[in-house]
BALUMDO-42298 format. One record per residue (C-alpha): residue number from 1; chain; x, y, z. Coordinates in Angstrom, 3 decimals. Layout:
// residues N
(NUM,"A",(X,Y,Z))
...
END
This chain:
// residues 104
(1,"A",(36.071,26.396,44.631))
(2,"A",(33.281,26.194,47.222))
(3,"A",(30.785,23.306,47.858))
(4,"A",(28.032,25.027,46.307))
(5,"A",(30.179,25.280,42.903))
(6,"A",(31.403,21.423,42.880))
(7,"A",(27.761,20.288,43.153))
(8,"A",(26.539,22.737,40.237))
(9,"A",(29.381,21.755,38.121))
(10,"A",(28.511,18.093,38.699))
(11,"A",(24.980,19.122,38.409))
(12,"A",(25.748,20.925,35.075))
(13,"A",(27.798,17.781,33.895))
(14,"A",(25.510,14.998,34.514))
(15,"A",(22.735,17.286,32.643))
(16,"A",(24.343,17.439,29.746))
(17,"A",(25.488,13.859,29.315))
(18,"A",(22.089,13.074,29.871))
(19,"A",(21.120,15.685,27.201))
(20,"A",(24.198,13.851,25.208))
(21,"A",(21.834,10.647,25.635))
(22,"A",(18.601,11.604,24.800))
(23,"A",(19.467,13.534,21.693))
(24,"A",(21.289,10.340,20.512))
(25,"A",(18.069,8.148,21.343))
(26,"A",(16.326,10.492,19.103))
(27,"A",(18.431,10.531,16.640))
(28,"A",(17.803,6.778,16.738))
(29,"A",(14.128,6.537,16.610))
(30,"A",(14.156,8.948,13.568))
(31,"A",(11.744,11.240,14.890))
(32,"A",(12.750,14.093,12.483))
(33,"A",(11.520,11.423,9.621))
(34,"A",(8.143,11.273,11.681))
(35,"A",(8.049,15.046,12.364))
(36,"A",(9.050,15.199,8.555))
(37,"A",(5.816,13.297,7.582))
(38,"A",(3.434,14.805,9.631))
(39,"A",(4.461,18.551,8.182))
(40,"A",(3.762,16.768,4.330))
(41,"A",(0.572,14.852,4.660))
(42,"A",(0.281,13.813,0.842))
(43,"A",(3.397,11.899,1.152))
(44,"A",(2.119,10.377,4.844))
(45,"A",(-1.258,9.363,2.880))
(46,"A",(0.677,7.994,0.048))
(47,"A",(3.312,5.843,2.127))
(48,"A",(-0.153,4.843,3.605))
(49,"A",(-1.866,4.232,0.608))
(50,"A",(1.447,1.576,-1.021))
(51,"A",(1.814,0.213,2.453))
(52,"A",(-2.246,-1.024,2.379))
(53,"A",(-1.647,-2.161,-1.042))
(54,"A",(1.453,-4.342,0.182))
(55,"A",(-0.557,-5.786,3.119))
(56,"A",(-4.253,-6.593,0.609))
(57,"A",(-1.634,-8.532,-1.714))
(58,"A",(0.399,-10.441,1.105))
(59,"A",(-3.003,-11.235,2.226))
(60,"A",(-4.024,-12.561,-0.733))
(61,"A",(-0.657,-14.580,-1.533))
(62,"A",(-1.401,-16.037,2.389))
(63,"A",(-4.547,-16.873,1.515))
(64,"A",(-4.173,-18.265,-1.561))
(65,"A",(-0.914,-20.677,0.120))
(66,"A",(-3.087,-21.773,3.023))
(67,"A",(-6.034,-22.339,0.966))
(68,"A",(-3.761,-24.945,-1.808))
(69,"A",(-2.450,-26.735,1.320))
(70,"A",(-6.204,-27.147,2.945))
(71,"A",(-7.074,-28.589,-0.126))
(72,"A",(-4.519,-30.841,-0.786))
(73,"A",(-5.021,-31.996,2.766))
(74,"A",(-8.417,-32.242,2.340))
(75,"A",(-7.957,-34.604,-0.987))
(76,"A",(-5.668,-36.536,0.702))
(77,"A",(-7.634,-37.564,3.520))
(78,"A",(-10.731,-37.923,1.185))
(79,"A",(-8.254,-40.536,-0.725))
(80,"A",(-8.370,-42.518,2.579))
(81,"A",(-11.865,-43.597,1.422))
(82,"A",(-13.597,-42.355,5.219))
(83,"A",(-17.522,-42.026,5.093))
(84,"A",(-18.022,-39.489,6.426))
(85,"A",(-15.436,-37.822,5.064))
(86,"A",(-15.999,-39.285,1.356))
(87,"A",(-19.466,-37.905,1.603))
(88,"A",(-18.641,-34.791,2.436))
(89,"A",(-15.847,-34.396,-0.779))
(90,"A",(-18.605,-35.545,-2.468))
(91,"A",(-21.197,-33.098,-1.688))
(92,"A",(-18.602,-30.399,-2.299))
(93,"A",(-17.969,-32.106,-5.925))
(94,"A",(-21.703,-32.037,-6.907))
(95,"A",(-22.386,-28.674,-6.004))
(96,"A",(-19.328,-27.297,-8.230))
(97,"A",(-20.258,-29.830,-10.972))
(98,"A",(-23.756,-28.481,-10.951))
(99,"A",(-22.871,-24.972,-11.022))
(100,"A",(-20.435,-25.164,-13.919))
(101,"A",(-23.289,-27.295,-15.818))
(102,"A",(-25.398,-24.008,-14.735))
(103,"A",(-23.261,-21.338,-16.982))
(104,"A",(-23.577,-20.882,-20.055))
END
């Protein structure tokens, strides 16, 4: 075996474990899934469209958790009897009062 042969072989050998590699990192990554979705773009928009819904309603839920503990904050440190504070409460109590009194 000549020079010129060992260095293809190893050539040869470290190309292919490296091709070894790569197709296992894709293989990994799932990119046939992706390649999958792209070719059928009804189910891309529909994984889309469930995946928005999911996010509007865990917004919502969020918003809805941080808003109760604002509040409750908000009425406890109102309970602390602070003027400034106090008169803001309130402010906030009249103008709901006022608008319920408003509907019929």
């Amino acid at each position: 075996m000549t020079m010129a042969n060992k260095i293809s072989s190893g050539l040869v050998q470290n190309l292919l474990q490296k091709l070894e590699e790569l197709n296992e990192s894709l293989e990994k990554a799932s990119i046939a899934e992706y390649i999958e979705l792209y070719r059928k773009p009804r189910r891309l928009l529909y994984l889309n469209f469930l995946a928005g819904i999911v996010r509007g309603f865990g917004i919502a839920i969020g918003f809805t958790v941080v808003g109760a503990f604002f509040l409750y904050g908000l009425g406890k440190i109102a309970s602390l009897n602070l003027p400034v504070v106090g008169e803001f409460v309130a402010e906030i109590t009249r103008i709901v009062q006022n608008e319920l009194a408003r509907r019929p």
